[in-house]
C-alpha positions in Angstrom: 67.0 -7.9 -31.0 67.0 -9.8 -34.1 63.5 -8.2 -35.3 61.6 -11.3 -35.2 57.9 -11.7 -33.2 58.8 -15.1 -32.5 57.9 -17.3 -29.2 59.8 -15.1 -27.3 58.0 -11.7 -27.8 54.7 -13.4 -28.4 55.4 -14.2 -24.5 56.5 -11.1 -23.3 53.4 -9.8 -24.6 51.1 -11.8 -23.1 52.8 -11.5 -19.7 52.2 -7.8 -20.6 48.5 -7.7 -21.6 47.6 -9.9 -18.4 50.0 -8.0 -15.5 49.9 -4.7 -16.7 47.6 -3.6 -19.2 44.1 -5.8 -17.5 43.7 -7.7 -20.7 43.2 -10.7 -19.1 40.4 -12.3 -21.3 41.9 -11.3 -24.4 46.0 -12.1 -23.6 46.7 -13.2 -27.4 50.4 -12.4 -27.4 49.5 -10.0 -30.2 50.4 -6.1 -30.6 46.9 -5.2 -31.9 44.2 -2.6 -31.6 43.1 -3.6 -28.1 47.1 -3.4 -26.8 48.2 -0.3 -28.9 45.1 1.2 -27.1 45.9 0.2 -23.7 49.2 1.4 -24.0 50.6 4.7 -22.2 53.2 6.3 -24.3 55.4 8.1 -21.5 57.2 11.4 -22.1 61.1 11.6 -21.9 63.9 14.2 -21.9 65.9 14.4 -25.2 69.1 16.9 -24.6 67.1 18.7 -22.5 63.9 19.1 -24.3 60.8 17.3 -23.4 59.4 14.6 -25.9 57.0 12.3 -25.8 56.3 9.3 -27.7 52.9 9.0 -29.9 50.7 6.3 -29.5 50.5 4.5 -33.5 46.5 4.0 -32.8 46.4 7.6 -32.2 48.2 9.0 -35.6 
């Protein structure tokens, strides 16, 4: 990870907007509105505790 949105995660993105979130029209490559929507934020175990992560469109 080198923190840059280059070719690479622009990509990634696009593969993930198409295959998994049904974005198929609108597959920009971008983490916008539309993505940050689709997204499911999953819960996870911490040490024990349950967590889960918040969704940024939601705060």
């Amino acid at each position: 990870m080198d923190g840059d949105y280059g070719t690479g995660t622009v990509e990634a993105v696009k593969w993930l907007q198409i295959n998994r979130l049904n974005l198929d029209g609108s597959a920009d490559g971008a983490y916008g509105p539309q993505t940050r929507g689709k997204m499911r934020w999953p819960h996870y175990y911490d040490r024990g505790a349950l967590n889960s992560c918040s969704n940024p469109s939601t705060l």
